[in-house]
KESEFI-406760 format. One line per 2 residues: their letters; for each residue z, y, x of N, C-alpha, C. Coordinates in Angstrom, 1 decimal, always signed. Layout:
% residues N
A	Z Y X Z Y X Z Y X | ...
% end
This chain:
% residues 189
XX	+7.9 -61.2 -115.3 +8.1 -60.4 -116.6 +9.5 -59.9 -116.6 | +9.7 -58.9 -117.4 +10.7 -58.2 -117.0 +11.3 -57.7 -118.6
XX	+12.5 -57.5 -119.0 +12.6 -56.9 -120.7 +14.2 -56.1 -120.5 | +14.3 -55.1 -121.4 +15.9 -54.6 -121.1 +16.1 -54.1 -122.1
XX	+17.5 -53.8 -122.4 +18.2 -54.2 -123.9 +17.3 -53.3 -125.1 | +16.8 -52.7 -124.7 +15.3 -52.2 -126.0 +14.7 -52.8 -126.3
XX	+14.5 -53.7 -125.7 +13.4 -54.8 -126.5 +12.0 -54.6 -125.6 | +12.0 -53.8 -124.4 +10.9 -53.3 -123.9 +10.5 -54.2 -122.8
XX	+9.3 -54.4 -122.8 +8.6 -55.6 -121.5 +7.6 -54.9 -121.0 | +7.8 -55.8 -119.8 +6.4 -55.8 -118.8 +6.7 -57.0 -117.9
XX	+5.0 -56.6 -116.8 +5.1 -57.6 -116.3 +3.7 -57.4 -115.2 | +3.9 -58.0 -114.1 +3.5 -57.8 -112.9 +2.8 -59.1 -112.3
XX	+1.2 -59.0 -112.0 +1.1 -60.6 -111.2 +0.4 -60.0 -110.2 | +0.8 -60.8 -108.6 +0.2 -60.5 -107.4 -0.2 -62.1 -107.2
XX	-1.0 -61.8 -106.6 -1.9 -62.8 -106.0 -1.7 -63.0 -104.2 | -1.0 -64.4 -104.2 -0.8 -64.1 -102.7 -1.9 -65.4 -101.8
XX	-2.5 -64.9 -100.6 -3.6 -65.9 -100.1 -2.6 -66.1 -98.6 | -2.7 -67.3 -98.8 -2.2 -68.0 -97.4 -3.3 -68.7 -96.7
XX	-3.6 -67.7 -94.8 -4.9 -69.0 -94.5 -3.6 -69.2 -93.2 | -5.1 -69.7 -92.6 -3.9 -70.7 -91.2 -4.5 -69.3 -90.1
XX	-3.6 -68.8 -89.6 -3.5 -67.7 -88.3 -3.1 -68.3 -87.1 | -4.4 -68.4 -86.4 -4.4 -69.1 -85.1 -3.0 -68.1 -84.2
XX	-2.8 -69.0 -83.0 -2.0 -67.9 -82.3 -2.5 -68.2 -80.8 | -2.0 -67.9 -79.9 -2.5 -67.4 -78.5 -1.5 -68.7 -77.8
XX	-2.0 -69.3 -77.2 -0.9 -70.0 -76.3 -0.6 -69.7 -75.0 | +1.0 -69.4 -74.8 +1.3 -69.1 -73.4 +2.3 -70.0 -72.7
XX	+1.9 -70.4 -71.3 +3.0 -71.3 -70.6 +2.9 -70.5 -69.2 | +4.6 -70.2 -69.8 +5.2 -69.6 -68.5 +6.0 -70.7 -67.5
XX	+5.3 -70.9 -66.2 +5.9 -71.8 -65.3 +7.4 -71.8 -64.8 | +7.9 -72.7 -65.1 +9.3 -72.6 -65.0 +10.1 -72.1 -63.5
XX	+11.3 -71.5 -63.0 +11.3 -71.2 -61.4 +12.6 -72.6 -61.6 | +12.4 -73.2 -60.5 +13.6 -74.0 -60.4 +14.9 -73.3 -58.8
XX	+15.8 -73.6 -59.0 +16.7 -73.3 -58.0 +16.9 -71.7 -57.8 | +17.6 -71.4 -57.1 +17.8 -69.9 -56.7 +16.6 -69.1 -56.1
XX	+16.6 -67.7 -56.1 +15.9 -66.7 -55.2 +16.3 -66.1 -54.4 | +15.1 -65.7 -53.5 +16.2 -65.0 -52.6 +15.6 -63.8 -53.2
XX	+16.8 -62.6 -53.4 +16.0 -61.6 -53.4 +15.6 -60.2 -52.9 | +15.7 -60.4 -51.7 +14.7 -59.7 -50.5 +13.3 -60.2 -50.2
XX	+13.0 -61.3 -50.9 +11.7 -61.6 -50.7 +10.9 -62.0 -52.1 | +9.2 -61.3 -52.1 +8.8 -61.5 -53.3 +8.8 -62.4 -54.2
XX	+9.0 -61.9 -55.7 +9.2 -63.4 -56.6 +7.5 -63.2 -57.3 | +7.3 -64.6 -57.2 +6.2 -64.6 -57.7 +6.0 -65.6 -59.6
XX	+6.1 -65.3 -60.7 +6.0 -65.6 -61.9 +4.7 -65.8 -62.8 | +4.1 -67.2 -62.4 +3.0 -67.3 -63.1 +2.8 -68.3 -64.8
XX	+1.9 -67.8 -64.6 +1.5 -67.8 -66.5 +0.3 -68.3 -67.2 | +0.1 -68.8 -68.0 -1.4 -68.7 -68.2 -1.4 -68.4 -69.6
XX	-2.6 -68.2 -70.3 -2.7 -68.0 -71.9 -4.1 -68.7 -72.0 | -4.0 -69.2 -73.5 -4.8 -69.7 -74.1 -5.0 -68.8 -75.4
XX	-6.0 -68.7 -75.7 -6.4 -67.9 -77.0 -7.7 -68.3 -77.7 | -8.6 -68.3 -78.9 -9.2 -68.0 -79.3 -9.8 -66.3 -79.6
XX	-9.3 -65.3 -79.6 -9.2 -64.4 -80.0 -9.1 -63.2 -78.8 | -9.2 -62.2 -78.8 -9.2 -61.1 -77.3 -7.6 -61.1 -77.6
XX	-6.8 -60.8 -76.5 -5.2 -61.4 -76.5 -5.0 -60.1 -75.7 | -3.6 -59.8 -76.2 -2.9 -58.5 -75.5 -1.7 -59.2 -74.8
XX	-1.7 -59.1 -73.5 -0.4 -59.9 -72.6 +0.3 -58.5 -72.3 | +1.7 -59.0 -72.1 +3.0 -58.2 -72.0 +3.6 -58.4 -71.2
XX	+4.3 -58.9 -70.1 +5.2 -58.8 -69.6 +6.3 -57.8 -70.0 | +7.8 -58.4 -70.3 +9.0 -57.8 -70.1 +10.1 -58.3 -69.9
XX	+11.2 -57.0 -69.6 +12.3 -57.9 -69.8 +13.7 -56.9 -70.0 | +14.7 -57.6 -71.1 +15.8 -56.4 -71.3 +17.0 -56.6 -69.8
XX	+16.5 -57.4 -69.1 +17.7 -57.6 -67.6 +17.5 -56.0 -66.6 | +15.9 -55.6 -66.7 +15.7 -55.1 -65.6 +13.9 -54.0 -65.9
XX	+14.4 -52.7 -65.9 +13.1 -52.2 -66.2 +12.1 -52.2 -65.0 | +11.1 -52.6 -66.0 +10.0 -53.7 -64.8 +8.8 -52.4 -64.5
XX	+8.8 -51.2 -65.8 +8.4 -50.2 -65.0 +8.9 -49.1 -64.2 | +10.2 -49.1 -63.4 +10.5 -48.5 -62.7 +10.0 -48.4 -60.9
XX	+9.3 -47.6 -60.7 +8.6 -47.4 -59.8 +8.8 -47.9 -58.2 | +8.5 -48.9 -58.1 +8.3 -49.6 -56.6 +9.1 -51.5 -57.3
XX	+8.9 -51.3 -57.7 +9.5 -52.5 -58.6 +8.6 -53.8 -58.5 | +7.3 -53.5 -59.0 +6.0 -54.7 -59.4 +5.0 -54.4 -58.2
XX	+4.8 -55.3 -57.8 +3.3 -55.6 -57.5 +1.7 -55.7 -58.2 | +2.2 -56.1 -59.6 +1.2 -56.5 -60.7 +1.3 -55.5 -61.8
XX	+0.4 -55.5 -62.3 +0.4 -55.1 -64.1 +1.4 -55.5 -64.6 | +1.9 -55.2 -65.8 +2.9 -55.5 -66.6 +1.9 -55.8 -68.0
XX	+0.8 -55.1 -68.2 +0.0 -55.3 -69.6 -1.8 -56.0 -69.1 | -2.0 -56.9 -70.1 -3.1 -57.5 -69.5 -4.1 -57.6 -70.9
XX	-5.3 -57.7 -70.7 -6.4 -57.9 -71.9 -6.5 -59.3 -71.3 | -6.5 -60.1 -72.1 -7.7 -61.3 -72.3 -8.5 -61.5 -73.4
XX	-9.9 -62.0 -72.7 -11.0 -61.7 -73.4 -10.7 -62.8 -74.4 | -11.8 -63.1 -75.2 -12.1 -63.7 -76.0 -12.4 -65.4 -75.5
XX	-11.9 -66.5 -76.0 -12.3 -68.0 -75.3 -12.2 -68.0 -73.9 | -11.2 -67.2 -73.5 -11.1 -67.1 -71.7 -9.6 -67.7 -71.2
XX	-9.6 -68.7 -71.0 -8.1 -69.3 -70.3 -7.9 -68.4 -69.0 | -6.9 -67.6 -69.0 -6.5 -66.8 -68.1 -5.0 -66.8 -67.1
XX	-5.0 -66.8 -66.5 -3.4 -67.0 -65.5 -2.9 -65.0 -66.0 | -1.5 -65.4 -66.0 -1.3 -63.6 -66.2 +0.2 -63.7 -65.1
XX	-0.2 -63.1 -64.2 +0.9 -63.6 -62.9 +1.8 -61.8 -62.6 | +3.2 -62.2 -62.6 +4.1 -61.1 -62.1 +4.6 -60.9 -61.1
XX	+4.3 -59.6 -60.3 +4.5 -59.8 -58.8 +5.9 -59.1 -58.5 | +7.3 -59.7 -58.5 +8.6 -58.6 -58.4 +8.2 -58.4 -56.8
XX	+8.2 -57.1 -56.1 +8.8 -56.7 -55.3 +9.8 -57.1 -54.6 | +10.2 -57.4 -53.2 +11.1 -57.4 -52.5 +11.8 -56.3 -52.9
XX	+13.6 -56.7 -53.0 +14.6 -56.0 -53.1 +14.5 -55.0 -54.5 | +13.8 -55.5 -55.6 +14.0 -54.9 -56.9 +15.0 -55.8 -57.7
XX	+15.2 -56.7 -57.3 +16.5 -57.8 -57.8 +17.7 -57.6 -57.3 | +18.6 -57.8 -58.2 +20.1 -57.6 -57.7 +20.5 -59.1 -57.0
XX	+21.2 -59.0 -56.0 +21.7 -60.8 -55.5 +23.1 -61.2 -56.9 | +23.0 -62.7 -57.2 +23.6 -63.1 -57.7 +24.0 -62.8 -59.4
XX	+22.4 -62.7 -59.6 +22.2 -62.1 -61.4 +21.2 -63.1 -62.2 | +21.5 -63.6 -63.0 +20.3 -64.2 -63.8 +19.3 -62.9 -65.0
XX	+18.4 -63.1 -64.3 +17.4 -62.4 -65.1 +16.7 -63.5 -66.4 | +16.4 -62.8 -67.3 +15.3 -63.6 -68.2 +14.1 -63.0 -68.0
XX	+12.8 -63.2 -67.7 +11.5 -62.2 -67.9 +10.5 -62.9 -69.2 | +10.1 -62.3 -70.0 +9.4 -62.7 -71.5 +7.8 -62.0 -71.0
XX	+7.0 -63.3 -71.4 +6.2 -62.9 -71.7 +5.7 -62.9 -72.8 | +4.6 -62.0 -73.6 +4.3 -62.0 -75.1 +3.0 -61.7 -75.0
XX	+2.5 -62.5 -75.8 +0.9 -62.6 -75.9 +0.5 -62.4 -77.4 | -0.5 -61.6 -77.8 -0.8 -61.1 -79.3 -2.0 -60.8 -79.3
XX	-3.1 -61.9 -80.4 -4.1 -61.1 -81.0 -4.4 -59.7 -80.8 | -5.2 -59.4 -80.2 -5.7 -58.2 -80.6 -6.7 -57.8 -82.1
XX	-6.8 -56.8 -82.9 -7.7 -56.8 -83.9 -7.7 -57.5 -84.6 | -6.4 -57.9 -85.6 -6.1 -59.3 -86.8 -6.6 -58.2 -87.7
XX	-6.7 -57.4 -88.0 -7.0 -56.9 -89.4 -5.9 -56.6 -90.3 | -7.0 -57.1 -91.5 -5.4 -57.4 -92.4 -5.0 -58.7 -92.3
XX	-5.0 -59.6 -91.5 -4.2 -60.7 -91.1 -3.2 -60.4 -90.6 | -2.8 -59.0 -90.3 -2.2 -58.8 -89.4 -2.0 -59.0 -88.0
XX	-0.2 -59.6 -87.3 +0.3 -59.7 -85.8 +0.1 -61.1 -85.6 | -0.7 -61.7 -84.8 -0.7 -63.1 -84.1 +0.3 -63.2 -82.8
XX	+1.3 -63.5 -82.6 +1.7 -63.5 -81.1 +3.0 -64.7 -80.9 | +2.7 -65.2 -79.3 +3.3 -65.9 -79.4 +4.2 -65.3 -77.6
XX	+5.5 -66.4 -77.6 +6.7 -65.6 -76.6 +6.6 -66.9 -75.5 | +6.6 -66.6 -74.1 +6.9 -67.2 -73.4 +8.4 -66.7 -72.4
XX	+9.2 -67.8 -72.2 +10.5 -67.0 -71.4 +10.6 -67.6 -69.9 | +11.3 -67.1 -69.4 +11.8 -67.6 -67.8 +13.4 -67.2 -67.7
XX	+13.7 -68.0 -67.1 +15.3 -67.5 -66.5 +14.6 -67.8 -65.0 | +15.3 -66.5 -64.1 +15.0 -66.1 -62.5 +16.7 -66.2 -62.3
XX	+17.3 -66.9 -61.2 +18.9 -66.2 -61.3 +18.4 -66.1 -58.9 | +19.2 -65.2 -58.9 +18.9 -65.0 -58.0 +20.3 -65.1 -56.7
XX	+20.3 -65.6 -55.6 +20.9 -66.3 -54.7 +22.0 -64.8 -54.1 | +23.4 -65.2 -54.1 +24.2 -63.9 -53.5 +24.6 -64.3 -51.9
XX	+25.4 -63.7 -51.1 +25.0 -63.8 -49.7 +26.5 -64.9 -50.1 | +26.7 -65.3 -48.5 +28.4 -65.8 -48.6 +29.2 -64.7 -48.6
XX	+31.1 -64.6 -48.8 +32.0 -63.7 -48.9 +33.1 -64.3 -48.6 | +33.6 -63.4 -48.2 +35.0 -63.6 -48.3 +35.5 -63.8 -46.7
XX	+34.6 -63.8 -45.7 +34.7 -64.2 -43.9 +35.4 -63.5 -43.5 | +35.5 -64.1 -42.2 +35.9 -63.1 -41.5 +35.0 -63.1 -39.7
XX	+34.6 -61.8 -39.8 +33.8 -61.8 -37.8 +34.5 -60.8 -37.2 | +35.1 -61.4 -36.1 +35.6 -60.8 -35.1 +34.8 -60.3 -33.9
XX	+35.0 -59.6 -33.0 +34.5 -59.3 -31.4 +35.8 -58.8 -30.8 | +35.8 -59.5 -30.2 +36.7 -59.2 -28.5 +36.5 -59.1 -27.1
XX	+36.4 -57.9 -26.8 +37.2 -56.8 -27.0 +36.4 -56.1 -27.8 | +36.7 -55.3 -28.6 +36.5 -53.7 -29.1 +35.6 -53.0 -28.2
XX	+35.8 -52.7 -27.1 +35.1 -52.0 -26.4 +34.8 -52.8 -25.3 | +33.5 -51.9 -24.4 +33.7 -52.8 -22.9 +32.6 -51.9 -22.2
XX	+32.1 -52.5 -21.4 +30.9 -51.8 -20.2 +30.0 -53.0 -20.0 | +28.3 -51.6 -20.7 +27.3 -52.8 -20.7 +27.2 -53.6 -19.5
XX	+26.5 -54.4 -19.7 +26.2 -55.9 -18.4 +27.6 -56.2 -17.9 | +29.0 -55.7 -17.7 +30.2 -56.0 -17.3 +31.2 -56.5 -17.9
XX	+31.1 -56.2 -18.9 +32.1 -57.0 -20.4 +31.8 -58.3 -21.0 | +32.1 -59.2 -20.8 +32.1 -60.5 -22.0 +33.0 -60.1 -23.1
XX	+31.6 -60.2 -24.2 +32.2 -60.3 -25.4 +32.5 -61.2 -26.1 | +33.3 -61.6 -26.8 +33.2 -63.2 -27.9 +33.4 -62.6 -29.4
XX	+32.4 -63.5 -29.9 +32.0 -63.4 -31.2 +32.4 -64.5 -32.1 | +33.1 -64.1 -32.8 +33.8 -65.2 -33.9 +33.8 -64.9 -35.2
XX	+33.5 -66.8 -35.9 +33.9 -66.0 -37.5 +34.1 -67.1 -38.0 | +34.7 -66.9 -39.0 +35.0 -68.2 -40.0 +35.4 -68.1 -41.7
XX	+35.9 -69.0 -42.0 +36.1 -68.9 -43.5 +34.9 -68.0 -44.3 | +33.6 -68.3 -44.4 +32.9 -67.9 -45.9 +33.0 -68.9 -46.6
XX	+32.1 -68.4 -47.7 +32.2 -69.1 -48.7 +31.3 -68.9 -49.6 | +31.0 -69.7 -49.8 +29.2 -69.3 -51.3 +29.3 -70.7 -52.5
XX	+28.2 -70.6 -52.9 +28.4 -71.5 -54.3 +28.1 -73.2 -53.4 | +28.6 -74.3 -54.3 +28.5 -75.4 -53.5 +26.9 -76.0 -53.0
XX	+25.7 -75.2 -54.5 +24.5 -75.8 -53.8 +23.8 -75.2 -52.5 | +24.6 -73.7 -52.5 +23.9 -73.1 -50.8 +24.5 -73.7 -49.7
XX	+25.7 -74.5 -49.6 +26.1 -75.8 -48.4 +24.8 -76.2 -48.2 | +25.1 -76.5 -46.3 +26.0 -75.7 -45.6 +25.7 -74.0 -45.4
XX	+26.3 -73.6 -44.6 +26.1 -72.5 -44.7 +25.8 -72.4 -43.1 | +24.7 -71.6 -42.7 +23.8 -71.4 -41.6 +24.7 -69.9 -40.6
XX	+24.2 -69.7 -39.6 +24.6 -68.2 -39.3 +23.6 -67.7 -37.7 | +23.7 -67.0 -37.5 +22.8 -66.5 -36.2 +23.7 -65.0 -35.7
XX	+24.1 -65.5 -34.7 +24.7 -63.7 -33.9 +23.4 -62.9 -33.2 | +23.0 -61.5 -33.4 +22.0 -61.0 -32.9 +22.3 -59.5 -32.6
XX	+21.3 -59.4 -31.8 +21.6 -57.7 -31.0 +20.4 -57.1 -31.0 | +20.7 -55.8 -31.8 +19.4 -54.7 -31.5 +19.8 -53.4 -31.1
XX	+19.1 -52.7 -30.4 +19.0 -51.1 -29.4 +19.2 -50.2 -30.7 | +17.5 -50.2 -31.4 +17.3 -49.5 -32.3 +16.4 -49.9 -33.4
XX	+15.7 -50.9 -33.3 +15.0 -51.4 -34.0 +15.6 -52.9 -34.6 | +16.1 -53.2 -36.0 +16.5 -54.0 -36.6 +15.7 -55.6 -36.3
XX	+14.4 -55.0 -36.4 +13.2 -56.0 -36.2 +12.8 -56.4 -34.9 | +13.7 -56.0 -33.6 +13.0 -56.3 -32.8 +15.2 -56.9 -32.0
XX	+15.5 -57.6 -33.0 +16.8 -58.2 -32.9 +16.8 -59.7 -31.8 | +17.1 -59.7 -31.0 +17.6 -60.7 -30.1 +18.2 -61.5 -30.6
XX	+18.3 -62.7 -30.6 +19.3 -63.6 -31.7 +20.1 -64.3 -29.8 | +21.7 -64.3 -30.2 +22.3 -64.4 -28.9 +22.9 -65.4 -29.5
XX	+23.2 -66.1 -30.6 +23.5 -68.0 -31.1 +23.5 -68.0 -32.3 | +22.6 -69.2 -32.5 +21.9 -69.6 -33.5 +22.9 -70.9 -33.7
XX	+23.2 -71.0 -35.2 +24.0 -72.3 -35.9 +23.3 -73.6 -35.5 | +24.2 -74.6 -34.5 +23.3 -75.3 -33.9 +22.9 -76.9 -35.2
X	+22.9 -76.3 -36.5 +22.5 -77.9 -36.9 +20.8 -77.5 -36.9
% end
């Protein structure tokens, strides 16, 4: 009720109904330790619902629809009473080395009515593995003549975070093909 210095009233009643709004359950599997990220990351999920559920994948780190990026869907239907896995496939080399990503998933009712938005958030942190820095590799000589020159290959001082100790290394030679590389010494632990 409401009155002001006239002496004049009113008055207003709303009726408000509160019921209980199921919501969708999502468990996003946790990643433990670093990635590498030249090789695919794989982020799985499942949802629980009563209800036909609209799944989402996203994330503000990294646009997930930029083209060559996913392997998977980014948007998913689940049906009605259907326990569903909702899995995200990153691409090799769509991750930056040495970045923590967050990726969200969001799961929502579909067709609440006037119940409106049902939805519930699942998160991940991805952080992803950077190379070592800071070395140094030598060859001596500089120059030479194939089959006639001994070369020596040296290096030392890198350095990376304390959980990638030790640190591994391999010397290798290719013509023209990266993939078809000779490995000429391998880190002997």
């Amino acid at each position: 009720m409401v009155s002001n210095s006239l002496g004049q009233t009113d008055s207003k009643e709303s009726v408000l109904s509160i019921s209980e709004l199921p919501i969708p359950l999502v468990n996003v599997a946790p990643v433990t330790g670093k990635v590498d990220p030249n090789t695919k990351l794989v982020l799985r999920s499942s949802i629980t619902g009563d209800n036909s559920t609209l799944v989402s994948w996203g994330s503000a780190d990294i646009d997930l629809l930029a083209a060559g990026r996913l392997d998977s869907p980014t948007d998913v239907t689940v049906l009605r009473g259907v326990d569903m896995s909702c899995t995200l496939i990153v691409n090799p080399g769509a991750l930056s080395p040495g970045v923590t990503y967050v990726f969200q998933l969001r799961a929502r009712f579909d067709a609440m009515g006037k119940y409106g938005e049902s939805s519930s958030l699942g998160e991940v942190s991805v952080t992803t593995n950077s190379p070592p820095s800071g070395g140094v590799f030598s060859v001596f000589p500089l120059k030479g003549e194939a089959l006639n020159t001994t070369f020596a290959l040296s290096t030392h001082s890198w350095a990376d975070d304390p959980e990638d100790y030790p640190l591994m290394y391999s010397f290798k030679s290719y013509q023209l093909e990266p993939s078809r590389a000779i490995v000429l010494r391998a880190d002997p632990k």
